[in-house]
MARBA-3410 file (N, C-alpha, C, O; in Angstrom, 1 decimal):
215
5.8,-69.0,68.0,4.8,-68.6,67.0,4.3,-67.2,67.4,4.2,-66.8,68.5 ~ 4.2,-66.4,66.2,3.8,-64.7,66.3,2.1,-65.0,67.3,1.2,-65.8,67.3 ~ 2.4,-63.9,68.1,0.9,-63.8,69.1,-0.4,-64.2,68.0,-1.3,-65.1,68.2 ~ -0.3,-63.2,67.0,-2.1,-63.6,65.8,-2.8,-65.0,65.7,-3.9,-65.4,65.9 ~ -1.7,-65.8,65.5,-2.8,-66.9,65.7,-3.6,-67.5,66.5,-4.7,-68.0,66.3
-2.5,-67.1,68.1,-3.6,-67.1,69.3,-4.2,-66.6,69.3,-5.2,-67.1,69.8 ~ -4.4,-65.4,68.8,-5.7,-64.2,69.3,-6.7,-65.0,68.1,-7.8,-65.2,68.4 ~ -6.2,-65.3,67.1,-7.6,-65.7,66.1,-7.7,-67.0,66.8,-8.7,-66.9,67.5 ~ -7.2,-68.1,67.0,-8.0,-69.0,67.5,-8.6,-69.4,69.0,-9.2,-70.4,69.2 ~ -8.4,-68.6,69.8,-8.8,-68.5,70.8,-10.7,-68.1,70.1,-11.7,-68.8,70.4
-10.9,-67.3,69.4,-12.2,-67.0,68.6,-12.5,-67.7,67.7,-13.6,-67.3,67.4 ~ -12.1,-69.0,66.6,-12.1,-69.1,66.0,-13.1,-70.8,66.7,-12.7,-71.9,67.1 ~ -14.6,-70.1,66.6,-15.3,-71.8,66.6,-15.4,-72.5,66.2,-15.9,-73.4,66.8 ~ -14.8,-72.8,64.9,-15.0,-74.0,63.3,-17.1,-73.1,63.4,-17.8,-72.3,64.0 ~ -16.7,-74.8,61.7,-17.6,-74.6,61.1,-17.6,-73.5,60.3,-18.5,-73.4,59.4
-16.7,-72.5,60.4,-16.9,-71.0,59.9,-18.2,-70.3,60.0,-18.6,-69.4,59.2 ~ -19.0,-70.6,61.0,-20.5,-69.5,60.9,-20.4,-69.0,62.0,-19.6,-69.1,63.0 ~ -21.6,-68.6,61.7,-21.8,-67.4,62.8,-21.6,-67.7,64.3,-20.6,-67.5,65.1 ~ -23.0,-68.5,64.5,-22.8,-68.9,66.2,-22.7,-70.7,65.9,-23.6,-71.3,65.4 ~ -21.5,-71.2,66.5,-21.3,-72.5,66.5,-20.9,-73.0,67.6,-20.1,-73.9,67.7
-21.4,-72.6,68.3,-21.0,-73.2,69.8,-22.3,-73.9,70.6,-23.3,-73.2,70.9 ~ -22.1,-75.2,70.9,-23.5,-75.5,71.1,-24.0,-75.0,72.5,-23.3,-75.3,73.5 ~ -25.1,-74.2,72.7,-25.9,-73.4,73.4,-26.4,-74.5,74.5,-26.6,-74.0,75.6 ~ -26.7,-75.7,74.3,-26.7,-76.6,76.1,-26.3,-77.6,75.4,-25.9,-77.9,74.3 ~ -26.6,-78.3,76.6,-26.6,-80.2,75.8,-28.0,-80.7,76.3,-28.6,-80.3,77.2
-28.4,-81.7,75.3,-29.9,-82.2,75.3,-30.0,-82.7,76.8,-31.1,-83.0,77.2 ~ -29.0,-83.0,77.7,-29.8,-82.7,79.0,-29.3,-82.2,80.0,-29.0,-82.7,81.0 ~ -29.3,-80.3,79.3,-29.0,-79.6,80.2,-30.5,-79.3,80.9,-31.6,-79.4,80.5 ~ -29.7,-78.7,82.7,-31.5,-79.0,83.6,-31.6,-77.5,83.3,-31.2,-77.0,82.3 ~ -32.4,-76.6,84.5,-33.1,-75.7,84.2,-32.1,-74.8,84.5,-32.0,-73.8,83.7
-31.5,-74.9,85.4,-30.2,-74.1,85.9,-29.8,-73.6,84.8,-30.0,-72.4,84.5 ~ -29.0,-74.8,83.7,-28.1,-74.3,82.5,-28.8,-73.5,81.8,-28.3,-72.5,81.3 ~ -30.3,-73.8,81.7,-31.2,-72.9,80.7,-31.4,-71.2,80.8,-31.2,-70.2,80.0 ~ -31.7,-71.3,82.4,-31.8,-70.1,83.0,-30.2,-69.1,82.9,-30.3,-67.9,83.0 ~ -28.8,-69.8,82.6,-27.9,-69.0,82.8,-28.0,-68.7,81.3,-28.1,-67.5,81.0
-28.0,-69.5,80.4,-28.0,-69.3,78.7,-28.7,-68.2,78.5,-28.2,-67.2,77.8 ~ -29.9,-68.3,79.1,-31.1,-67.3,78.7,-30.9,-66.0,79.1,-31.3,-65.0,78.6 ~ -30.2,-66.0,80.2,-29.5,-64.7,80.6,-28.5,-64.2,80.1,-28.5,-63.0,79.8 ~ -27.6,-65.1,79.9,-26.4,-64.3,78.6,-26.7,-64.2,77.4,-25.9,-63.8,76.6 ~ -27.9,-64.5,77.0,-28.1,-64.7,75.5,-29.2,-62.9,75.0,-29.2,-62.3,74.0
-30.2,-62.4,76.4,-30.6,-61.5,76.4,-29.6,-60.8,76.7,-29.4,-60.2,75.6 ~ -28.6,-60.4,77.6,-27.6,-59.6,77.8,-26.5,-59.3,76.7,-25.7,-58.4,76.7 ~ -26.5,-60.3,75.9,-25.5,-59.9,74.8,-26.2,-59.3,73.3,-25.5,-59.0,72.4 ~ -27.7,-59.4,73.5,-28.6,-58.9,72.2,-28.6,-57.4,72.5,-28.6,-56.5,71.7 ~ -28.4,-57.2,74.0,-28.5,-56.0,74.5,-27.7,-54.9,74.3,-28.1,-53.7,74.3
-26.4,-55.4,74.1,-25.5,-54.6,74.3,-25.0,-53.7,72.6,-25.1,-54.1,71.5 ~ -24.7,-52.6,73.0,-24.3,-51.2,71.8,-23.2,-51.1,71.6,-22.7,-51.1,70.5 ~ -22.6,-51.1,73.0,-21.0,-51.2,72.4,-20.4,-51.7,73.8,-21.3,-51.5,74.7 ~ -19.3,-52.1,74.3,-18.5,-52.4,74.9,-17.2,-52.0,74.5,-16.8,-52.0,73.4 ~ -16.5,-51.7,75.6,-14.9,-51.3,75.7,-14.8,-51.9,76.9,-15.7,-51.9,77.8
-13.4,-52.7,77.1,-12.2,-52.9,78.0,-11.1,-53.0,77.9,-10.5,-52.9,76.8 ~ -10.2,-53.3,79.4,-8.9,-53.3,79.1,-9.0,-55.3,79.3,-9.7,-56.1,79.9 ~ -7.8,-55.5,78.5,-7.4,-56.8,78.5,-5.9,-57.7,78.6,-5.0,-57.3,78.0 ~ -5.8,-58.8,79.4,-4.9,-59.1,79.8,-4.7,-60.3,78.7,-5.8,-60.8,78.3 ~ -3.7,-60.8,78.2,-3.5,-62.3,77.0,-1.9,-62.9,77.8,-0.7,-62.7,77.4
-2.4,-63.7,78.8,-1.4,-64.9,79.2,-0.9,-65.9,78.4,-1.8,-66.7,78.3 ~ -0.1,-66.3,77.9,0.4,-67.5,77.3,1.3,-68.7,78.2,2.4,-68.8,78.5 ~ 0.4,-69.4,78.3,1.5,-70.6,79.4,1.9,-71.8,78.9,1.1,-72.7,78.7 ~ 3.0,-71.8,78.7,3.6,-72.9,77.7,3.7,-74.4,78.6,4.4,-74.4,79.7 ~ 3.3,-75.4,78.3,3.6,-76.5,79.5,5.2,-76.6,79.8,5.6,-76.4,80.9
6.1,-76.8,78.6,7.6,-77.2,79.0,8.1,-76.2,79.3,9.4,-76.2,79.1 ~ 7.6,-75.1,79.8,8.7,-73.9,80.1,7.7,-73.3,81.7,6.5,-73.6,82.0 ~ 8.5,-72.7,82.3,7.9,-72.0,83.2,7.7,-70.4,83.2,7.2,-69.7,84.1 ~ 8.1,-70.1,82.2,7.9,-68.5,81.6,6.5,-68.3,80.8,5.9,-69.1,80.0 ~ 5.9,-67.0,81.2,4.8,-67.0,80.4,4.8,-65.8,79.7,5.2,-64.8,80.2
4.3,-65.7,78.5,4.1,-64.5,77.6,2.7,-63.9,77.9,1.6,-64.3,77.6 ~ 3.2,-62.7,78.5,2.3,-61.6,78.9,2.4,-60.6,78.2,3.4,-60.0,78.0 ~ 0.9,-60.1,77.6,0.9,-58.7,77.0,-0.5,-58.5,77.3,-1.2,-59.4,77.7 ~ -0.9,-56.8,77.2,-2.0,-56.0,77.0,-2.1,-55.1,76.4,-1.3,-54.5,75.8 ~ -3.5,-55.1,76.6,-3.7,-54.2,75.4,-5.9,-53.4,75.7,-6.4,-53.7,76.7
-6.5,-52.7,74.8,-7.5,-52.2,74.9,-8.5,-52.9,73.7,-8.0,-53.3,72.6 ~ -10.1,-53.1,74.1,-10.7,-53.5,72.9,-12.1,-52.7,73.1,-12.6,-52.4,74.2 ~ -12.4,-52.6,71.7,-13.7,-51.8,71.6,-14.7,-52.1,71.0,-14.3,-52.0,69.8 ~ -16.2,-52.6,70.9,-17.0,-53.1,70.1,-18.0,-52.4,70.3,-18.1,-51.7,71.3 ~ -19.0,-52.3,69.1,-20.2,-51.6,68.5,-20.8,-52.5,67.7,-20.6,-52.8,66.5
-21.6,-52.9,68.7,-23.0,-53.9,67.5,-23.3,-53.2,66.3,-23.1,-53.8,65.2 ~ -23.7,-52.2,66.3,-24.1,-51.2,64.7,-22.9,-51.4,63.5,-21.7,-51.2,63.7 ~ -23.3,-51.7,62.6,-22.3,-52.3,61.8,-21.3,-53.3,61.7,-20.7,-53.5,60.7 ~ -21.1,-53.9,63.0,-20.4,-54.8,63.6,-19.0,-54.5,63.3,-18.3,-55.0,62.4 ~ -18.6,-53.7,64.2,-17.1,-52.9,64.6,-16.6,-53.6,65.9,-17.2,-53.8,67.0
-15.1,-53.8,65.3,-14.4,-53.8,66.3,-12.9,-53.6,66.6,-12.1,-54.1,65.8 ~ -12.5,-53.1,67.3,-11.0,-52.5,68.0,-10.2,-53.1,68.7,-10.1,-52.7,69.8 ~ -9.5,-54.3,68.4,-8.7,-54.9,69.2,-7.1,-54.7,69.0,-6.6,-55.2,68.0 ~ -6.4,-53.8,70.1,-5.6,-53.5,69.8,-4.5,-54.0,71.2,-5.0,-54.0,72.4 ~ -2.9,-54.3,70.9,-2.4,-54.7,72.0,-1.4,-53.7,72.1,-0.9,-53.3,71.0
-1.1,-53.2,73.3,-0.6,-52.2,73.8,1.1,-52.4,74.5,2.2,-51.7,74.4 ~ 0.8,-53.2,74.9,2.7,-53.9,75.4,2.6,-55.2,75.7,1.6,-55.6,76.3 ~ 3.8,-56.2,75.4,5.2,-55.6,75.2,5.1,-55.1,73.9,5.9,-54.2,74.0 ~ 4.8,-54.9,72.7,4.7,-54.5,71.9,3.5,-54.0,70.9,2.8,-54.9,71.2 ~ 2.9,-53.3,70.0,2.3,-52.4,69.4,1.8,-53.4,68.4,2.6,-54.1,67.7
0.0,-53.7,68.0,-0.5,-53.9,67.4,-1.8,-54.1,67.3,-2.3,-54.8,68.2 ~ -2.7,-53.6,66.3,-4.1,-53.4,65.9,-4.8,-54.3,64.8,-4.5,-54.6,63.6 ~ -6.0,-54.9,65.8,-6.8,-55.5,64.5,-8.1,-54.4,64.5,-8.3,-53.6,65.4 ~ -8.7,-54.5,63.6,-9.6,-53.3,63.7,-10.6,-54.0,62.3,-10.2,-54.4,61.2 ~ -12.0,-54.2,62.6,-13.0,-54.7,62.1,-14.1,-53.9,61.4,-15.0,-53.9,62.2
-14.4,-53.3,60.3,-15.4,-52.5,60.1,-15.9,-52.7,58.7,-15.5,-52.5,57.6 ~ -17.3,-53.4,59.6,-18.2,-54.3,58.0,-17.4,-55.2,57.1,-17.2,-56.4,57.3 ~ -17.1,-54.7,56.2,-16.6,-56.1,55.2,-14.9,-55.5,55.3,-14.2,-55.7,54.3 ~ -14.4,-54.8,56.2,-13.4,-54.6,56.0,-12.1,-55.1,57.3,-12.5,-54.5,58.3 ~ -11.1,-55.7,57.6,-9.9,-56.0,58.3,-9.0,-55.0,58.4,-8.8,-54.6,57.3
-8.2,-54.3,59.3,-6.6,-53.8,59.1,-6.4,-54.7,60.2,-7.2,-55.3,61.0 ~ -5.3,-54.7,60.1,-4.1,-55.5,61.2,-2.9,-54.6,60.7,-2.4,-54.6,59.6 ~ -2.5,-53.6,62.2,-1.8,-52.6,62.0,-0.4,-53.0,62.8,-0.6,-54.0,63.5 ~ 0.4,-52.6,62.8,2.0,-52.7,63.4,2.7,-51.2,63.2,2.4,-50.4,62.3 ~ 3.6,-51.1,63.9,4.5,-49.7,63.7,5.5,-50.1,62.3,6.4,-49.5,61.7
4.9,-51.1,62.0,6.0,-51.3,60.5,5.0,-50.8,59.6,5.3,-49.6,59.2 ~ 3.8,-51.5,59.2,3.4,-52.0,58.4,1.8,-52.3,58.7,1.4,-52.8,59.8 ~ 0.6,-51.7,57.5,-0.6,-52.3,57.6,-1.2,-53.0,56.5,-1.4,-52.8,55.3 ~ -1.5,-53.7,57.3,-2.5,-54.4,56.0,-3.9,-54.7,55.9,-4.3,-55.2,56.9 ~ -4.5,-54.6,55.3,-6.2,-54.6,54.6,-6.4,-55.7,53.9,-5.7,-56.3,53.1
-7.6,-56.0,54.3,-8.3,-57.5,54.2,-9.8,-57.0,54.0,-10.5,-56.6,54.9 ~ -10.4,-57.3,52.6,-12.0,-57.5,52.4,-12.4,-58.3,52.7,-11.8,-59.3,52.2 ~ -13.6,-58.7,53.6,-13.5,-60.2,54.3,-14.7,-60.7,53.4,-15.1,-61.9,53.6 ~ -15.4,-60.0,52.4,-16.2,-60.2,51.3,-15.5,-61.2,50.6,-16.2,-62.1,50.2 ~ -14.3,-61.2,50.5,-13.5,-62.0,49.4,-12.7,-62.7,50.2,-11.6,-63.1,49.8
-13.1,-62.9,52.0,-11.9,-64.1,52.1,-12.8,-64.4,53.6,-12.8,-63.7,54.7 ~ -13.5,-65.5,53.2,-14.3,-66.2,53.5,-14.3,-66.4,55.5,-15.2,-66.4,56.3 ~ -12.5,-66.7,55.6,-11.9,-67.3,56.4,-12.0,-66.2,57.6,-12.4,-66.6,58.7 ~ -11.7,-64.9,57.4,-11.2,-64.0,58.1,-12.8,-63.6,58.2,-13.3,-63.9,59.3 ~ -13.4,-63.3,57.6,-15.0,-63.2,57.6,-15.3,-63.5,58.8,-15.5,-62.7,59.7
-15.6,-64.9,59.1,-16.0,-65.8,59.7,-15.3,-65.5,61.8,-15.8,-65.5,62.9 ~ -13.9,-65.3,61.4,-13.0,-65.1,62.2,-13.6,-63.8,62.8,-14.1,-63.9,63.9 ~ -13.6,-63.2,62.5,-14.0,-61.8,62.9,-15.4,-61.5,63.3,-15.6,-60.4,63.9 ~ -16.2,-62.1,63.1,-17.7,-62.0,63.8,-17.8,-62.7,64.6,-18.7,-62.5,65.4 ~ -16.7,-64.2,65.0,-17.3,-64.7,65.9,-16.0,-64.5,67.0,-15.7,-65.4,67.7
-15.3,-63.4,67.0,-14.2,-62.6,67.8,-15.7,-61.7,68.2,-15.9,-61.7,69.5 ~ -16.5,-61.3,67.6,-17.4,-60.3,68.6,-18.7,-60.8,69.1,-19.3,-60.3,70.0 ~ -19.1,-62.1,68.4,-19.9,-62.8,69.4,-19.3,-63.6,70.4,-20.0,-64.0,71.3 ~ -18.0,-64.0,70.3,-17.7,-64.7,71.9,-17.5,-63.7,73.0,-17.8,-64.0,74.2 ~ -17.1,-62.6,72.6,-16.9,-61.3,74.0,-17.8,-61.1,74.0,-17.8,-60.6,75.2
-19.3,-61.0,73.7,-20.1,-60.5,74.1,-21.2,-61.7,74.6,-22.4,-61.5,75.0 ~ -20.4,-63.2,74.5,-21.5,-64.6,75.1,-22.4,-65.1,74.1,-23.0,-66.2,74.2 ~ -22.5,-64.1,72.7,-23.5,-64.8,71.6,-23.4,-65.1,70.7,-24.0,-64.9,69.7 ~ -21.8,-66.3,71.3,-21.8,-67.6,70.2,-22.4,-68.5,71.3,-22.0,-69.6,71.1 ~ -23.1,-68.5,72.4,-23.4,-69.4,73.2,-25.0,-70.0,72.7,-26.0,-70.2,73.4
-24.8,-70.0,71.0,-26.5,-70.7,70.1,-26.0,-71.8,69.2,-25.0,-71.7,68.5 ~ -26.8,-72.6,69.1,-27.0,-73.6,67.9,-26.0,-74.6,67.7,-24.8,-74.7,68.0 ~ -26.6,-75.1,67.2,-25.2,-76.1,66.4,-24.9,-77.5,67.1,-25.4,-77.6,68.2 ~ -24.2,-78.4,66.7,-23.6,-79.4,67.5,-22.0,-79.4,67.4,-21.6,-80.5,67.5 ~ -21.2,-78.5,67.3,-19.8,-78.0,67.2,-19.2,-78.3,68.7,-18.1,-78.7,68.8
-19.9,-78.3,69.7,-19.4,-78.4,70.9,-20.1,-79.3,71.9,-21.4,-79.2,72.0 ~ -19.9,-79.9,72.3,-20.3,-80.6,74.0,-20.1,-79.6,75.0,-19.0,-79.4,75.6 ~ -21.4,-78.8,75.5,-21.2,-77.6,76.4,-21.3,-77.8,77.6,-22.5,-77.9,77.8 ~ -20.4,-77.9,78.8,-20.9,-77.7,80.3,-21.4,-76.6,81.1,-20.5,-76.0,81.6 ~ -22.3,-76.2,81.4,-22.5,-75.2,82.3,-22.2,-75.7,83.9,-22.7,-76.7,84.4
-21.2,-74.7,84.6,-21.3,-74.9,85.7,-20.3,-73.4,86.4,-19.4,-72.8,85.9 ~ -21.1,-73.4,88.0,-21.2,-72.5,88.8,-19.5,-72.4,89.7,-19.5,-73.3,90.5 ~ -18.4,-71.6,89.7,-17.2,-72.2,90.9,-16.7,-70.6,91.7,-16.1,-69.7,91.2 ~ -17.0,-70.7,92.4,-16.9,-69.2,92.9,-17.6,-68.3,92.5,-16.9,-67.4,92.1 ~ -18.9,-68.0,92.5,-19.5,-67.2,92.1,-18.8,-66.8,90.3,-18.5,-65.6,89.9
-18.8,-67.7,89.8,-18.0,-67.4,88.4,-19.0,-68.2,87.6,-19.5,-69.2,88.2 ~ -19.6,-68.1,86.1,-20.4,-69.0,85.4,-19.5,-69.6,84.0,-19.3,-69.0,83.0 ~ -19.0,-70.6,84.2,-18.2,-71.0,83.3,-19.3,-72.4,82.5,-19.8,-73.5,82.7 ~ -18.9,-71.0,81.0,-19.4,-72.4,79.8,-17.8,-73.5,79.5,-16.8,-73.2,78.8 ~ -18.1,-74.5,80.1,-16.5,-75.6,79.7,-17.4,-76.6,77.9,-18.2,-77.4,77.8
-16.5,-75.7,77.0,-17.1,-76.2,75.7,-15.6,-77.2,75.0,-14.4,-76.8,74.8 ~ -16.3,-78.6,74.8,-15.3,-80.0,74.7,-15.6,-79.6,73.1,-16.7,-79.2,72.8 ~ -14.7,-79.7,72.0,-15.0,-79.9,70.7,-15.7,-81.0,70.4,-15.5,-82.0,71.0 ~ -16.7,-81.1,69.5,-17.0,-82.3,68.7,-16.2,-82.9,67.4,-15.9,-84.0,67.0 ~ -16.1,-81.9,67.0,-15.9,-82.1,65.0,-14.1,-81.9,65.1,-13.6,-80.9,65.5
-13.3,-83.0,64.7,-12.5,-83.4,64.1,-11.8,-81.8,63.7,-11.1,-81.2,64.6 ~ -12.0,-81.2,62.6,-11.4,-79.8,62.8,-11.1,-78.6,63.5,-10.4,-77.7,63.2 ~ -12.1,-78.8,64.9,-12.2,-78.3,65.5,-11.3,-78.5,66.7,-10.5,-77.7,67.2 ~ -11.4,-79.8,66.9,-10.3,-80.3,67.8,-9.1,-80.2,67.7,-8.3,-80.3,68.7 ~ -8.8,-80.0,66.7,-7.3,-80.2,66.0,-6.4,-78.8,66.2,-5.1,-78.7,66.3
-7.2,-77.9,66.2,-6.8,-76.5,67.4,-6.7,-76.6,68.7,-5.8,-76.0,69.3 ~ -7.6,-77.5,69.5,-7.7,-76.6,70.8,-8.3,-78.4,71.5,-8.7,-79.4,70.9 ~ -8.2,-78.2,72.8,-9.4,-79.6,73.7,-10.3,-79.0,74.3,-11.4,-79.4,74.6 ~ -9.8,-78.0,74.6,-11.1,-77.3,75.4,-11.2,-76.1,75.4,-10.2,-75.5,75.7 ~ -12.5,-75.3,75.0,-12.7,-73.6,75.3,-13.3,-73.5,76.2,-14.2,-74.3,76.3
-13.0,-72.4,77.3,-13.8,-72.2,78.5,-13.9,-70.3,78.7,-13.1,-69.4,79.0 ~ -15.4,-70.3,78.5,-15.7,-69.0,78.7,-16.2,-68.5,80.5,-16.8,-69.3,81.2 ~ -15.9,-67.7,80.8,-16.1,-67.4,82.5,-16.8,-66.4,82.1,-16.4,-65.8,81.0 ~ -18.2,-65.7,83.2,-19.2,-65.0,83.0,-19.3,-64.3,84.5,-19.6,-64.8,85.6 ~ -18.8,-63.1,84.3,-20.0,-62.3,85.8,-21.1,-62.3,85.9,-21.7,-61.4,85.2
-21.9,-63.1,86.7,-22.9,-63.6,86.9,-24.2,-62.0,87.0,-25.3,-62.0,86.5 ~ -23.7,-61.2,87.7,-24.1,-60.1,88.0,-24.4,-59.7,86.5,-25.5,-60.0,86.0 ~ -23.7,-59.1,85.9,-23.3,-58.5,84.5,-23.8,-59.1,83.2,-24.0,-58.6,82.2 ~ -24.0,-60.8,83.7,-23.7,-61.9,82.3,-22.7,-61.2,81.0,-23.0,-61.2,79.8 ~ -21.6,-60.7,81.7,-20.7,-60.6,80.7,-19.2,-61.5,80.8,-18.6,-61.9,81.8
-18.7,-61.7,79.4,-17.3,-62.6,79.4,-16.6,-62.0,80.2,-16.8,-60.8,80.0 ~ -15.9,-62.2,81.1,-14.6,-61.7,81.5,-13.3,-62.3,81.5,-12.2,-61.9,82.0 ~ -13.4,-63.6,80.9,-12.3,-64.4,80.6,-12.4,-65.5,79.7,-13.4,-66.2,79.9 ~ -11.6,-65.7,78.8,-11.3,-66.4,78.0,-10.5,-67.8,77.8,-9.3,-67.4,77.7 ~ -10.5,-69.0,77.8,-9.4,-69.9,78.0,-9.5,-71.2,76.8,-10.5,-71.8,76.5
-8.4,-71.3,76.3,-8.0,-72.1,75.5,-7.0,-73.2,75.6,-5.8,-73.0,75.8 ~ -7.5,-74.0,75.5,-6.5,-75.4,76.5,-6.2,-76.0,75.0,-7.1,-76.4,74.4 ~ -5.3,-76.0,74.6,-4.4,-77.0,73.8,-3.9,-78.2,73.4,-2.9,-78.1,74.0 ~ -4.0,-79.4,72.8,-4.2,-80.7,72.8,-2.7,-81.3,73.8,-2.5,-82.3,74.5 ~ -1.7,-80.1,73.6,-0.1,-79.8,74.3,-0.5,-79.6,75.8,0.4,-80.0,76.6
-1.6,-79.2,76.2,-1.5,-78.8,77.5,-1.2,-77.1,77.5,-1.5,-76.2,78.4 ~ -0.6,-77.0,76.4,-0.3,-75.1,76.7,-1.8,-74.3,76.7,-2.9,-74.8,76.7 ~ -1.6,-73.0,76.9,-2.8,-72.7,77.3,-3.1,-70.8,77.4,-2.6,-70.2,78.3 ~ -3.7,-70.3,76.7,-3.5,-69.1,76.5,-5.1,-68.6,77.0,-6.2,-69.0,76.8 ~ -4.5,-67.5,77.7,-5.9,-67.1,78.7,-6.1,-65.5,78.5,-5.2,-64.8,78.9
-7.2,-64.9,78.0,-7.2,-63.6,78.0,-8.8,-63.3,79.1,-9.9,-63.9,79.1 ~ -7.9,-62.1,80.0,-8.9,-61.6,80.9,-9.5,-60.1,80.4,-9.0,-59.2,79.8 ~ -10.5,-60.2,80.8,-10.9,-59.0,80.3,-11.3,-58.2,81.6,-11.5,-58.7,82.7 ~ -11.2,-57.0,81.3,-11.3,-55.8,83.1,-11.7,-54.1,82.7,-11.6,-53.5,81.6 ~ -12.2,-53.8,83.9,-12.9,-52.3,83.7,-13.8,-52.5,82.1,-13.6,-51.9,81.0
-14.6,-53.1,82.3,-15.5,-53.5,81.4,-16.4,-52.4,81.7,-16.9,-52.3,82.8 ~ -16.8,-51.2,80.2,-18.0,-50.6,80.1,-19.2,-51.2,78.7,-19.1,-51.7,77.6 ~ -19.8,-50.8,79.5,-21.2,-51.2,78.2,-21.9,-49.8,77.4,-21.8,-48.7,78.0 ~ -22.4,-49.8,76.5,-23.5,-48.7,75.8,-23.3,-47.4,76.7,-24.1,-46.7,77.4 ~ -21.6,-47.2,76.4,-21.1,-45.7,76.7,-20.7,-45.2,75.0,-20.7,-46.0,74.0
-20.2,-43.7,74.9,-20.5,-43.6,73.1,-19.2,-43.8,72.8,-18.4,-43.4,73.7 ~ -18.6,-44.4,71.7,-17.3,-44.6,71.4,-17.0,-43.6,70.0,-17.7,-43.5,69.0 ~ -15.5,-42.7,70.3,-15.4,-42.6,69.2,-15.4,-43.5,67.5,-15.1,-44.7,67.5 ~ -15.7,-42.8,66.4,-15.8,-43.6,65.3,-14.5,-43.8,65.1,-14.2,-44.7,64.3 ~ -13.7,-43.0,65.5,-12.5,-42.7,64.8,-11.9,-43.9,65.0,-11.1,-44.2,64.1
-12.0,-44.9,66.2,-11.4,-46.2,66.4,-11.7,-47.0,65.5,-11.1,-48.1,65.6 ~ -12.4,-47.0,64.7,-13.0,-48.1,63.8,-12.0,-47.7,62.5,-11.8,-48.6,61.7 ~ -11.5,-46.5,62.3,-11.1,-46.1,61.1,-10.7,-47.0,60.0,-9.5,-47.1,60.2 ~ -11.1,-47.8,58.8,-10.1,-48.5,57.7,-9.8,-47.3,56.8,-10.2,-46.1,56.7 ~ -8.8,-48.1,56.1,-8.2,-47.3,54.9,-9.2,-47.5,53.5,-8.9,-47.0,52.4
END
């Protein structure tokens, strides 16, 4: 399967809204509260973010994994963003307001996400999971908070039938220091499992606009 649909479903919460990932479970203790409450101010906080990023693919029946990287750029103001992969091979998604490109050295294409409901959906909550604030509302998930190496991992179990039918488990990892994502994991009903790390993370430094450019 072409890389895109991992990269969209790795973000892709169900429900299609905004923030669908449930933010504790009714008896999360004070601990989970206190880590929530800290990623949830740290991600209202932030202006823009840039990093570099790593996207693992580990297939169960094979021992080969599909590795690529690439750079990504976000700006809360307008809700922009730059995700572009760099090697093994060349390609851009690029987010600005109601507008999509998904670029290749072939070929670009444009997407009004005004008129397609799907991608809409997909693309805001591609910039609230890097930034931790889809970690609100909802009953979409059965959420774990817990501490393993100085690491804060939300382990989020699907609830809802469509949800599941992608993925068994999303697991977000947090620098405790930072309360920022720095890793991504998507566990597969297969066992396969696609993991993007995130590194040299800057926050509310100025980004050119020109990254955001649509046609």
């Amino acid at each position: 399967m072409h890389w895109i649909p991992y990269l969209l479903l790795v973000w892709l919460f169900g429900n299609f809204g905004l923030q669908t990932v449930q933010a504790q479970n009714r008896t999360a203790d004070a601990s989970d509260q206190e880590i929530l409450a800290a990623i949830d101010r740290k991600a209202a906080a932030i202006k823009t973010l840039q990093c570099e990023f790593t996207q693992t693919k580990e297939l169960s029946l094979l021992r080969d994994q599909m590795v690529s990287h690439g750079v990504m750029y976000y700006q809360q103001e307008g809700g922009k963003l730059h995700w572009e992969y760099t090697s093994p091979y060349r390609y851009t998604f690029i987010l600005n307001g109601d507008r999509v490109v998904m670029r290749s050295p072939d070929q670009t294409h444009v997407v009004n996400t005004s008129d397609n409901r799907m991608f809409q959906e997909i693309a805001r909550n591609m910039m609230n999971s890097l930034t931790g604030r889809c970690l609100t509302a909802t009953t979409d998930f059965r959420t774990r908070i817990r501490v393993e190496n100085g690491t804060w991992i939300a382990e989020m179990t699907p609830i809802r039938r469509e949800i599941s039918s992608f993925f068994s488990q999303l697991r977000l990892h947090f620098d405790p220091k930072r309360q920022l994502v720095i890793r991504v994991e998507m566990i597969e009903k297969n066992n396969d499992k696609t993991i993007i790390d995130l590194k040299n993370i800057r926050t509310d430094a100025p980004l050119d606009e020109t990254l955001f450019s649509v046609p």
